[in-house]
N, C-alpha and C positions, 0 to 999 in steps of 0.2 A: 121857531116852530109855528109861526105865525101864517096862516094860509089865505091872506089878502091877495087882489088882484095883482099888487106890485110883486109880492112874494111868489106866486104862483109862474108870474112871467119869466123872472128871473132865475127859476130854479136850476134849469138846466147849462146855464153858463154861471151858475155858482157851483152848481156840483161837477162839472170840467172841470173848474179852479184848484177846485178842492182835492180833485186827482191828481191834477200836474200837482201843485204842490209837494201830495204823500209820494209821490213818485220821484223828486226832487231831493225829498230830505230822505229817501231812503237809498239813492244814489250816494250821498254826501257820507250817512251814519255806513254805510259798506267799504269807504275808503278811509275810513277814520285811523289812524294809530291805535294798536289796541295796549291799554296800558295795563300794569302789571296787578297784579291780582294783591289784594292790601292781607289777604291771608298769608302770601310769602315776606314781610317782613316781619322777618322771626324775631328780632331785636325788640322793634313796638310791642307786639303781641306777649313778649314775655315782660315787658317792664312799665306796659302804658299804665295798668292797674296803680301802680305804686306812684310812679310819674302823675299821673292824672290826683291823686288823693293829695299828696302832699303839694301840688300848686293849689289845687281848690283848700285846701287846709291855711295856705300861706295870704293867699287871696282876699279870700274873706278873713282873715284873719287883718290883716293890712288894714281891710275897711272895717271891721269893727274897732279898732284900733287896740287890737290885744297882740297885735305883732308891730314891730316896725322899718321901714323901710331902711333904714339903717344896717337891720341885716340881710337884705341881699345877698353877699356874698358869701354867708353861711349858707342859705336858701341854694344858691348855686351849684353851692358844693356839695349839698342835701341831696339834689338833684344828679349829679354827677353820681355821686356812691351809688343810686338809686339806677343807673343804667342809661342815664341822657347821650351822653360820649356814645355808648356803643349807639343808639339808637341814630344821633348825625351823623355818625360816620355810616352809616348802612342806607340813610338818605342820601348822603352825599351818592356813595357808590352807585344807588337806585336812579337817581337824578342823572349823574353823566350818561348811564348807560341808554335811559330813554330821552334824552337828548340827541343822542347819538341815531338815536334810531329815528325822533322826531327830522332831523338833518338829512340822511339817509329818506325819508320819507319825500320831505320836500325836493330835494332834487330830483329823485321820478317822479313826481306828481307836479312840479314847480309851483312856485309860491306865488298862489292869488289874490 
């Protein structure tokens, strides 16, 4: 915001600049992939609450040293019963499909 003689000179092939640019990156944000909306994975959404409590529960619990890493694979299985399985396997599904599409993208657009 500086209105000196250099600043004042310059203004006008700084604010060019500044157009081609937003003009650029809004070329680029209109061919982007659009990816899937994080409200359709119904898996997380129903089980992140429980998922997210008992890792921050195991967590901190680790580093205060009132749990031990020794059990892990109770934790895992904690985790499991708690909805994780469905929740990969619905990533997983999620992930091939926008691969697919990322793949599908690249070939008409080709890879720059």
């Amino acid at each position: 915001n500086r209105k000196d003689e250099c600043n004042i000179s310059n203004t006008p092939e700084t604010t060019a600049l500044f157009n081609k640019s937003g003009e650029n990156s809004r070329y680029a944000a209109a061919h982007l992939v659009e990816w899937k909306d994080p409200a359709s994975f119904e898996s997380w959404t129903e089980c992140s609450a429980d998922i997210e409590a008992e890792k921050d529960q195991y967590l901190w619990g680790v580093i205060a040293g009132q749990e031990s890493i020794d059990d892990w694979d109770n934790y895992v299985a904690t985790l499991n019963s708690l909805g994780l399985e469905d929740v990969l396997a619905e990533a997983n599904e999620d992930y091939a499909e926008l691969n697919a599409q990322m793949e599908e993208y690249l070939a008409a657009h080709g890879e720059a």
